[in-house]
Each structure stands twice: as structure tokens, then as C-alpha cells.
TORBA-152907 format. One line per field, with one value per residue (C-alpha): residue number from 0; residue in three letters; chain; x, y, z. Coordinates in steps of 0.001 Angstrom, whole numbers, plus 500000, padded with zeros to 6 digits. Example, Ala and Ser with C-alpha at 12.3 -4.5 7.8 and 13.67 -1.06 7.14 Angstrom:
2
resi c(0 | 1)
resn c(ALA | SER)
chain c(A | A)
x c(512300 | 513670)
y c(495500 | 498940)
z c(507800 | 507140)
***
This chain:
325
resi c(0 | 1 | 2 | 3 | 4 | 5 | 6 | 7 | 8 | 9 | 10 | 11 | 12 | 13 | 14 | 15 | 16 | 17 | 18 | 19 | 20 | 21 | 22 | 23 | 24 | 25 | 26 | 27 | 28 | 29 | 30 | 31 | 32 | 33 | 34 | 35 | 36 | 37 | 38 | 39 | 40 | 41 | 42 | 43 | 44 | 45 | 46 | 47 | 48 | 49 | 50 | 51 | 52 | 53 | 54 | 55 | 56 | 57 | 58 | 59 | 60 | 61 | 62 | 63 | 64 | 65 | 66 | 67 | 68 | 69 | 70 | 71 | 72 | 73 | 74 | 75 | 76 | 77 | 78 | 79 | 80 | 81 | 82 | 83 | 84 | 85 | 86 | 87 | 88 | 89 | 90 | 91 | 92 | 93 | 94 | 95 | 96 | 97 | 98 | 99 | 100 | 101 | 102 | 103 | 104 | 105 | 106 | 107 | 108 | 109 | 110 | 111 | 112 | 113 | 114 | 115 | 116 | 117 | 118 | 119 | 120 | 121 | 122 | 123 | 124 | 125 | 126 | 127 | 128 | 129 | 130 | 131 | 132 | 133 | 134 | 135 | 136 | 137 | 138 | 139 | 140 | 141 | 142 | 143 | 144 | 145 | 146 | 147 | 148 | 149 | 150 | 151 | 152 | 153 | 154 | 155 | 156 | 157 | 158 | 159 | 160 | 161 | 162 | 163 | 164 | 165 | 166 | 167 | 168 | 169 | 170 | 171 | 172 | 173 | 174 | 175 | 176 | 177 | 178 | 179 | 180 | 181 | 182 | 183 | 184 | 185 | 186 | 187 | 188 | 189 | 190 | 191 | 192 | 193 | 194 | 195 | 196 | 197 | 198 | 199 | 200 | 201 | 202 | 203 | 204 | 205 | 206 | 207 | 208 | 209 | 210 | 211 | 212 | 213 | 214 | 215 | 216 | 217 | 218 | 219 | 220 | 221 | 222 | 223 | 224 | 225 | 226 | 227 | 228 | 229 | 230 | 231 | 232 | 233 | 234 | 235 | 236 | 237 | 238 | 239 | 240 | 241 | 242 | 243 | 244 | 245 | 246 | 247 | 248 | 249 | 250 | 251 | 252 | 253 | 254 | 255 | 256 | 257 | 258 | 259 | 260 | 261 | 262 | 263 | 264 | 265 | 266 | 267 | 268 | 269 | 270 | 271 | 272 | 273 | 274 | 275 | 276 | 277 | 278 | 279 | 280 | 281 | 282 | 283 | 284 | 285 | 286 | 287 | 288 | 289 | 290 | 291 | 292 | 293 | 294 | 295 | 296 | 297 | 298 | 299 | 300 | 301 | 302 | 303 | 304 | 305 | 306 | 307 | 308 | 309 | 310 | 311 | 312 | 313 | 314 | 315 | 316 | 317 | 318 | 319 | 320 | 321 | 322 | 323 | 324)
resn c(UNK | UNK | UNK | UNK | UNK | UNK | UNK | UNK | UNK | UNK | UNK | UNK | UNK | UNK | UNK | UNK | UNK | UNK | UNK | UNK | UNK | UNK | UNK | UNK | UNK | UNK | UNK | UNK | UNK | UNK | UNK | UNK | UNK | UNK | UNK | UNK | UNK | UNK | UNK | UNK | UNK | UNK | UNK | UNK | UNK | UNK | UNK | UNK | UNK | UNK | UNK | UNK | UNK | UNK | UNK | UNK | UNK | UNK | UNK | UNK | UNK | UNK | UNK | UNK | UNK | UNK | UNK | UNK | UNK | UNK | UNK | UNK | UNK | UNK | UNK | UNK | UNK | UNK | UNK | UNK | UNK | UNK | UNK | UNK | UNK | UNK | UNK | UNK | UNK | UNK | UNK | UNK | UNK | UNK | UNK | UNK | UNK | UNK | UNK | UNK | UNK | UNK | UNK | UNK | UNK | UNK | UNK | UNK | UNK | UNK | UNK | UNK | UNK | UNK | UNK | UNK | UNK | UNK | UNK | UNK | UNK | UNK | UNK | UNK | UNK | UNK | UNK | UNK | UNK | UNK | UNK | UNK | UNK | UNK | UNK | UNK | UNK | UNK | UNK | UNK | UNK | UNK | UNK | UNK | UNK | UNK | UNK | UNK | UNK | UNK | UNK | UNK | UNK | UNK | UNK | UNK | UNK | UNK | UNK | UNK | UNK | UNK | UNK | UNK | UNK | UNK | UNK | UNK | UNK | UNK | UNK | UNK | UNK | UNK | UNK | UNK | UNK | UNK | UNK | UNK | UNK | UNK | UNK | UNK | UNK | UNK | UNK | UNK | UNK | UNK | UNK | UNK | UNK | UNK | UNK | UNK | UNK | UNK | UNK | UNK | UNK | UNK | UNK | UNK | UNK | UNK | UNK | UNK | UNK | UNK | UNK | UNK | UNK | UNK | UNK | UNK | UNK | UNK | UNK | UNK | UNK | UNK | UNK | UNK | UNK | UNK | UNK | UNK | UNK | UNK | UNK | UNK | UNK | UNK | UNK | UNK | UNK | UNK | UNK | UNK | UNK | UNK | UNK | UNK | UNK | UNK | UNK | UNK | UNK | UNK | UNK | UNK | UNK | UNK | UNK | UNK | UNK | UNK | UNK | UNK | UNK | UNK | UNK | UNK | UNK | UNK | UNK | UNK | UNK | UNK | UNK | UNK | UNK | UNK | UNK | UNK | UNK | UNK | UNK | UNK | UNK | UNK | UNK | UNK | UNK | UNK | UNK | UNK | UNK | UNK | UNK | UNK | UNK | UNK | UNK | UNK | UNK | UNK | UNK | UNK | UNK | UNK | UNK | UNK | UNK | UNK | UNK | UNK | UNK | UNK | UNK | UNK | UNK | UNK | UNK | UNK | UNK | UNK | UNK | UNK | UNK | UNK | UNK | UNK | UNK)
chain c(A | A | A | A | A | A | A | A | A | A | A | A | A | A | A | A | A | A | A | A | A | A | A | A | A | A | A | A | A | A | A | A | A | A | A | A | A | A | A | A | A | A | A | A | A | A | A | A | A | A | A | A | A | A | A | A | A | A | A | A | A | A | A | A | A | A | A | A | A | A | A | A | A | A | A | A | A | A | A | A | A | A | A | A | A | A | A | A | A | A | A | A | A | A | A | A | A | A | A | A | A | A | A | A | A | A | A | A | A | A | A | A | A | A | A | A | A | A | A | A | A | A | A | A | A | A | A | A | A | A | A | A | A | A | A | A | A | A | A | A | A | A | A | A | A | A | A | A | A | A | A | A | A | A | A | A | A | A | A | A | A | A | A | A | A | A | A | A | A | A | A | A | A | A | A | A | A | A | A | A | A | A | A | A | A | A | A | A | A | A | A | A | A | A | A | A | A | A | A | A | A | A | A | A | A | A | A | A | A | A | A | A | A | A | A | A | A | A | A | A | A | A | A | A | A | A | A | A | A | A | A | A | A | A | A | A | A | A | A | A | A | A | A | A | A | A | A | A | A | A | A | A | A | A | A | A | A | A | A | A | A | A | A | A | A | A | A | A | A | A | A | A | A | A | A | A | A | A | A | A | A | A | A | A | A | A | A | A | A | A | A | A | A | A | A | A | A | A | A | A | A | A | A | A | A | A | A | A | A | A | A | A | A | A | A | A | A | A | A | A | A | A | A | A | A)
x c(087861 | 084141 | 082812 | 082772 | 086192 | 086925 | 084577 | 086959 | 090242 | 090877 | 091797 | 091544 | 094314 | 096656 | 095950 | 096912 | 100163 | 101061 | 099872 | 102355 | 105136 | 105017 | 104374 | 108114 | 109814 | 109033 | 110382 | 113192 | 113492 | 113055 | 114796 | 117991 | 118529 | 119789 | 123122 | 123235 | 123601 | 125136 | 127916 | 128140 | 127364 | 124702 | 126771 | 126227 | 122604 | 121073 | 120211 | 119042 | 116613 | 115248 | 114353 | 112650 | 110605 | 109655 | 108868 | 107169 | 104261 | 103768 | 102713 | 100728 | 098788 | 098073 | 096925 | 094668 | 093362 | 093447 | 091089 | 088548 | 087680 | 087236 | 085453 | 083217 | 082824 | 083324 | 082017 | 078162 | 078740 | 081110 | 078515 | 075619 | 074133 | 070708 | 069452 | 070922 | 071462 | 069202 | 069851 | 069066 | 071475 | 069580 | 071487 | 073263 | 074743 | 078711 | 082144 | 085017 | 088710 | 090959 | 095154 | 097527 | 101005 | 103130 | 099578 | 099830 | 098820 | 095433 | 094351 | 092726 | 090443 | 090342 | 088322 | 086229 | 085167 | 084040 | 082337 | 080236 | 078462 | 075166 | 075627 | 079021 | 078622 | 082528 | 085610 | 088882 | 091826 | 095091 | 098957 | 100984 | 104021 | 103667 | 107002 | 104886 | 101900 | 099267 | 097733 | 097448 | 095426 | 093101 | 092376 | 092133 | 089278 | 087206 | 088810 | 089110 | 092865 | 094816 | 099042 | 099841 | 103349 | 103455 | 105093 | 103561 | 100193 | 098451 | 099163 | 097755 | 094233 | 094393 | 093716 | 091952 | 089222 | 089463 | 088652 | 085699 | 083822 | 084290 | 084605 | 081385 | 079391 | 077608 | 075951 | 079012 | 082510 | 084050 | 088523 | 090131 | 093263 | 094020 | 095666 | 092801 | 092987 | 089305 | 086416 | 083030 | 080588 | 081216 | 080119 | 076572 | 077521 | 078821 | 075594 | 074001 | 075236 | 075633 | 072421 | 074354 | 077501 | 079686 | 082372 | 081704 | 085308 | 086304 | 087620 | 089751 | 089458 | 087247 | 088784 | 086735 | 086393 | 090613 | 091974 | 094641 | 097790 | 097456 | 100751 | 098605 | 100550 | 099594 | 101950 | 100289 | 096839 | 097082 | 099206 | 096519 | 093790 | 096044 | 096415 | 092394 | 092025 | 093959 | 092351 | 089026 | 090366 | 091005 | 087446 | 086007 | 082646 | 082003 | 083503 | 084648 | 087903 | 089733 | 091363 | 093508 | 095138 | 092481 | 092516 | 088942 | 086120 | 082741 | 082635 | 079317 | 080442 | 078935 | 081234 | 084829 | 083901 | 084092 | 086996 | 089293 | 090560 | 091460 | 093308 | 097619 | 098249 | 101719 | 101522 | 102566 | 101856 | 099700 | 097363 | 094556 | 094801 | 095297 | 092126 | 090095 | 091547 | 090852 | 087284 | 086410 | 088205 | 085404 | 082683 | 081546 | 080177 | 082360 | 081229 | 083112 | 081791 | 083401 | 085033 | 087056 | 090089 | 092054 | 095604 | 097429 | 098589 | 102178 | 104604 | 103192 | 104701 | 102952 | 103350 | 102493 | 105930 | 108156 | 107050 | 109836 | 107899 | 105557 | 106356 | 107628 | 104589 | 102792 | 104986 | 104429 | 100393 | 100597 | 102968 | 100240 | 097364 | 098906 | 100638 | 099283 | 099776)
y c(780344 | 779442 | 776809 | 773848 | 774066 | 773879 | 770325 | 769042 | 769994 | 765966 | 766890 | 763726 | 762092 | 765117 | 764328 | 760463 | 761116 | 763485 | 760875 | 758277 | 760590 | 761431 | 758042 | 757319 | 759822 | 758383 | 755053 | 756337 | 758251 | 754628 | 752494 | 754942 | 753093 | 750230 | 751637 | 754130 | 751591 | 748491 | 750605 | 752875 | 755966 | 757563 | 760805 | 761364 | 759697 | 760981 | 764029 | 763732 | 760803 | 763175 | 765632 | 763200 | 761823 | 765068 | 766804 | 763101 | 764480 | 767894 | 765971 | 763689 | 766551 | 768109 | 765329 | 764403 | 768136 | 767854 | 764592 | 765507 | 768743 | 766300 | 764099 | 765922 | 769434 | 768930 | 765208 | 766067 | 768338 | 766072 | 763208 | 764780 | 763586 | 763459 | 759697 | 756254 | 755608 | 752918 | 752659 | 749615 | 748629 | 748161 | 745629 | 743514 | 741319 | 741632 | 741794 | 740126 | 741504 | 739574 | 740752 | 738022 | 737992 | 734155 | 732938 | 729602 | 727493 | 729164 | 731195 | 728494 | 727528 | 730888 | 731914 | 729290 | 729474 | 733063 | 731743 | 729348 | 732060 | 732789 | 736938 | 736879 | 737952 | 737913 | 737606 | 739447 | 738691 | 741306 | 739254 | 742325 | 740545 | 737019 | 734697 | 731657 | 730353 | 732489 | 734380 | 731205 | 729346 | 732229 | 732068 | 728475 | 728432 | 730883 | 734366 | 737481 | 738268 | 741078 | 741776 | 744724 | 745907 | 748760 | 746935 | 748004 | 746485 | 749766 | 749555 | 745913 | 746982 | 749970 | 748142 | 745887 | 748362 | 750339 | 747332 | 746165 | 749455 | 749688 | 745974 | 744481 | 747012 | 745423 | 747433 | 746310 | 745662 | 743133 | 743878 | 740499 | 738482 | 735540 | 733857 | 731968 | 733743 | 734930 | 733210 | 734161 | 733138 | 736449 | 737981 | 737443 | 739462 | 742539 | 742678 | 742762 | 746212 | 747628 | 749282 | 751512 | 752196 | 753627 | 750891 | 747710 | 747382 | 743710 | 742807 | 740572 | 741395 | 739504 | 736194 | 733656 | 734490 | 733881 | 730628 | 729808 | 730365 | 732893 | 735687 | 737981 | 737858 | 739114 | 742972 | 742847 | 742179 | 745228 | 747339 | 747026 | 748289 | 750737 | 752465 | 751879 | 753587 | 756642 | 757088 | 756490 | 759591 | 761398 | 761193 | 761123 | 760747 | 759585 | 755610 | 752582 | 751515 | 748571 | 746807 | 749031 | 746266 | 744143 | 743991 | 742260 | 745159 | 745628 | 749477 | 750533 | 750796 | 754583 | 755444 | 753883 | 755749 | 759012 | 757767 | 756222 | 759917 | 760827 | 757888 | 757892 | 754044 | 754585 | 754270 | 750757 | 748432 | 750851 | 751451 | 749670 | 752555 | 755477 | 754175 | 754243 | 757923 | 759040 | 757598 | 758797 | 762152 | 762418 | 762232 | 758646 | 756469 | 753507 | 750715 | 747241 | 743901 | 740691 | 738534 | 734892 | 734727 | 731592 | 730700 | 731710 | 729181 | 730139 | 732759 | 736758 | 738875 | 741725 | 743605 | 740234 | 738677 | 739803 | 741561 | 743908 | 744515 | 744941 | 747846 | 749754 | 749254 | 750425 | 753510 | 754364 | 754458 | 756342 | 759199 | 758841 | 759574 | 762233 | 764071 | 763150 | 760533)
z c(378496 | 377236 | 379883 | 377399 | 376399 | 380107 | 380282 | 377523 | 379483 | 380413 | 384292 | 385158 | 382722 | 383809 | 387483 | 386893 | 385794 | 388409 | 390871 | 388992 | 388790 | 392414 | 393631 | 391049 | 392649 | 395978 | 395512 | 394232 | 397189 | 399838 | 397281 | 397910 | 401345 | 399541 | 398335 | 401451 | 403521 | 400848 | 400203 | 402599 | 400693 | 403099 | 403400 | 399929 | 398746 | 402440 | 401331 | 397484 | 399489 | 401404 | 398810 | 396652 | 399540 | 400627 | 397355 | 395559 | 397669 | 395491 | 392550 | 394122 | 395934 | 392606 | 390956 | 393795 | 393339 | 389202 | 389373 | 392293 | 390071 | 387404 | 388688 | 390953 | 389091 | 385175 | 384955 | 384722 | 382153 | 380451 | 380507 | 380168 | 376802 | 374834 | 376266 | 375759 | 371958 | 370587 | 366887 | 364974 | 362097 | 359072 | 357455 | 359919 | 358099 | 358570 | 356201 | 358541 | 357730 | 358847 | 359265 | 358692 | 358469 | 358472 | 359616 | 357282 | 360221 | 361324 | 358562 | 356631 | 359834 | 360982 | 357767 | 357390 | 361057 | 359911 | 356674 | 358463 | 360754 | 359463 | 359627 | 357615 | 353837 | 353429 | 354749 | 353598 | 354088 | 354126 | 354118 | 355242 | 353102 | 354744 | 353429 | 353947 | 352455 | 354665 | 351059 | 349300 | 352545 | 353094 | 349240 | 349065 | 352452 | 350819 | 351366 | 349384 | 349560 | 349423 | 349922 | 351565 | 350513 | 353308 | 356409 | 359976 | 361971 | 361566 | 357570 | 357275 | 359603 | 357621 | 354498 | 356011 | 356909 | 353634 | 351456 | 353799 | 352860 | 349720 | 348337 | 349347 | 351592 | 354218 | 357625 | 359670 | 359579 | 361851 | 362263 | 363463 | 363110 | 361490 | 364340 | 365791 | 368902 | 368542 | 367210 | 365255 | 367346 | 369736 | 366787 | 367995 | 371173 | 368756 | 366877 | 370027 | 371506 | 367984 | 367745 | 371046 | 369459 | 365961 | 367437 | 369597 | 370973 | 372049 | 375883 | 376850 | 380522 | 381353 | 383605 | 382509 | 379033 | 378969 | 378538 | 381028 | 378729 | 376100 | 374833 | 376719 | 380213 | 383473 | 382881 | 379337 | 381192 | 383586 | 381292 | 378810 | 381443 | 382370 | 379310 | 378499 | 382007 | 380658 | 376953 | 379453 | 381972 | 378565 | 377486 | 381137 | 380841 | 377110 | 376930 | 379418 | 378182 | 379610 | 376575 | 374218 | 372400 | 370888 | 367289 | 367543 | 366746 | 364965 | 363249 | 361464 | 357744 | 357155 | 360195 | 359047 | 355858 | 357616 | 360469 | 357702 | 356150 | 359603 | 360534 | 359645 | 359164 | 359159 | 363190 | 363381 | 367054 | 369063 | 365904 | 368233 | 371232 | 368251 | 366553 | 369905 | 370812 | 367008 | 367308 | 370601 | 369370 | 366344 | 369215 | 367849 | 370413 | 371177 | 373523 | 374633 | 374837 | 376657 | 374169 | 374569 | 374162 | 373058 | 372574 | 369603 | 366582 | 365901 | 367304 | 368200 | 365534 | 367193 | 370559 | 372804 | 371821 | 375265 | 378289 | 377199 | 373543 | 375399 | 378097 | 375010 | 373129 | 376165 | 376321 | 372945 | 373608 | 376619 | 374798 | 371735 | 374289 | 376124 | 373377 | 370234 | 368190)
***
């Protein structure tokens, strides 16, 4: 096997997991005492307690071995790269796309908040099928509004980011929603590490860029930076990835022209996480910057609507990242 094939081999994710599924098995194995002992069944779980306690270290061993080779022997070649990227955006001015779906309460304030920041040309908005009155709002503040038919998140950012290159072309791209969780003056903070990056991605891990009570809940919080911490292990070396679930991005528009054809919108809640792992897949350069994060106005729709959306959600990424999408 040729030496840079090797670098690309992502040790380090592999090595993670093992360390998870050994650390599982071992609880399983302690958590065992519980009914031994409850219901008086230590005759029979004794021995299956034992095995998974004593064989939960194997795992854990290997992935201990899988990630020190990783990090110690591969990850110089891995990020080793020609200097720190300093490329000025010609035109900076920006083309917001917003998603909205039964958004009739904050779209209308959500656009013109975008509309009043000096380096927005446009904003667009796309109503994956919205029942209410979220097409006719954006319209009405100043949008440019689309319908997508196709249910599914990734089909709405999907169009969202095919009609902000080719509508009105503008340097950069910003993706957002139209539920007035984020605002435009972070916007200012995007163009600002653009000239380092194909993709600025937006963090909302960050503690005192969060307002107290937001959908995003504490197992959302560190689920989130758990799966950013294995799409990082993945591509060990090339990105720093704590927040896989923000919708909230600035792309350079030369670069979603060449990322769109690769990208399958029918992958619906974790389209956030498969963009980042196409991206980082192409070799573009993707960078995040702190954003706020504010309260949303009206009910999630998306993955933030139960802890239990959530974990599955979360499951789906982390299959998507280690198996392909």
C-alpha cells in the first residue's frame, strides 16, 4: 500500500469507536449486578458479566493502539500542507438563502434583518411546502421566494444553495434558516475568515455566544461535538469540527458550483454533517467561526424537536460518517 493512501486510512475515527464499544460492553458487564443480585439470578448472569468485563478491554486496547499511530505517526504527513491559505474574496458582497418551512412568525423579520446588512445583495428564500403563510411573508419583506415540492431538510438547503449560484451570483453564499435563531450581523465574522477557507462553518459551541434556553439542549450540545469530533478524527489533520448541525454557513460561490453535483439532497436531517464530510472529502478547506445563537420563534420541525429525534438523528450521522452516506 503506497504511503499516502496509508496517511488517508482515518485510524483515529476507527480507534474511537473501538474505545466506545469497549467502554459499552463494560457497563454492560457492571450494570449486570443489578439483576444478579435484584432477582437473584447471579448463577446465571455471573458468568456472561465476567466475560464482558474481561474482554470490553480488547477493544479498548486496540483503539488506544489505532489512535496513538494516528496521532503520533500519520498526523504530520496528514497535516502537512503548502502554508496557511490567505485568499482574498474578490467580491464580498454576499447572497443569504434562507430555509423555511411554517416559519410565518419570523420569516418576515428574519429577512429584513438580512436586507439591512450592508454586505447582503439578496436574500432567498426556499418554503419546503410551508401550510402557512411563511412564502407570502418572505415575499412581502423583500425576499426572492421559491416552493420546494421535494419534502426533506437536505432538499430545501439543496435548493437553497443551487438558486444562490445561479440566480444572482455574488463572491459568497451565506445558508441560514428562517427561524430567527441566527442573526446577520455574525456575518461580519464569516467574511472575516473567508479569505482562509472554501466554507466558514458556524459554531454554536461556544457558551457565551448561547442564550440560556434555546431547542439546542445539553445531549444535543455534546452529541453535536461528538459527532464534529468524529468527521474531525475522519479528516485528522485537515479541519476542527465541533458543530455538525448548524445550518448557518458562508460557501465561496465558485466552490458550491463544483460541491453541488456531488451532493444527494435526498439525505434529509443530517444533510448539515453529509455536507461537511462531502466538502472536506473534495479536499476544500473548511474552517468554523463562533456564532450566537438565539431562541427559536415557533416549534423545531427539524432534528432539535426531542432529545429522542435527536439521538436518532445523531445515529444517522455517525453511520453516514463511518460508512458512507
Amino acid at each position: 500500500m503506497e504511503p499516502r493512501l496509508v496517511r488517508r486510512v482515518p485510524l483515529l475515527l476507527y480507534g474511537i469507536l473501538c474505545i466506545c464499544a469497549g467502554l459499552v460492553l463494560y457497563l454492560l458487564g457492571v450494570a449486570t449486578v443489578v439483576p444478579r443480585y435484584l432477582f437473584n439470578l447471579n448463577a446465571v448472569l455471573l458468568r456472561p458479566s465476567e466475560l464482558l468485563v474481561w474482554y470490553s478491554g480488547l477493544p479498548i486496547v486496540i483503539g488506544f493502539m489505532l489512535a496513538l499511530i494516528d496521532l503520533f505517526v500519520l498526523f504530520p504527513g496528514k497535516r502537512r500542507r503548502a502554508g496557511l491559505r490567505y485568499e482574498p474574496v474578490a467580491d464580498n458582497r454576499v447572497t443569504v438563502a434562507l430555509t423555511a418551512y411554517n416559519d410565518e412568525e419570523s420569516i418576515g423579520q428574519a429577512v429584513k434583518d438580512f436586507l439591512a446588512h450592508p454586505l447582503v445583495r439578496s436574500v432567498i428564500v426556499v418554503s419546503n411546502n410551508s401550510t402557512d403563510a411563511t412564502f407570502e411573508r418572505a415575499q412581502a419583506a423583500g425576499a426572492i421566494t421559491f416552493n420546494e415540492t421535494a419534502q426533506g431538510y437536505g432538499q430545501c438547503v439543496y435548493r437553497c444553495l443551487t438558486e444562490a449560484v445561479t440566480l444572482q451570483p455574488t463572491g459568497l453564499v451565506a445558508l441560514c434558516e428562517g427561524d430567527s435563531t441566527f442573526r446577520a450581523y455574525d456575518l461580519e465574522k464569516f467574511v472575516a475568515y473567508a479569505p482562509h477557507a472554501d466554507i466558514v462553518n458556524g459554531t454554536r459551541t461556544v457558551e457565551g455566544l448561547r442564550q440560556y434556553s434555546t431547542q439546542l439542549s445539553t445531549f444535543m450540545y455534546y452529541g453535536n461535538l461528538f459527532v464534529g469530533k468524529l468527521l474531525e478524527a475522519k479528516y485528522l489533520g485537515h479541519s476542527t469540527i465541533t458543530d455538525v448541525g448548524t445550518t448557518y454557513k458562508l460557501c465561496r460561490s465558485e466552490v458550491l458550483q463544483r460541491l453541488l453535483p456531488k451532493l444527494d439532497p435526498s439525505i434529509n436531517l443530517e444533510f448539515n454533517a453529509y455536507f461537511l464530510d462531502t466538502a472536506l472529502r473534495e479536499g476544500l478547506m473548511v474552517i468554523e467561526c463562533p456564532i450566537t445563537f438565539h431562541p427559536r420563534v415557533g416549534l423545531s420541525k427539524g432534528g432539535n424537536t426531542d432529545n429522542w429525534r435527536a439521538l436518532q438523528v445523531g445515529c444517522r450521522m455517525i453511520k453516514g460518517v463511518v460508512t458512507g452516506w
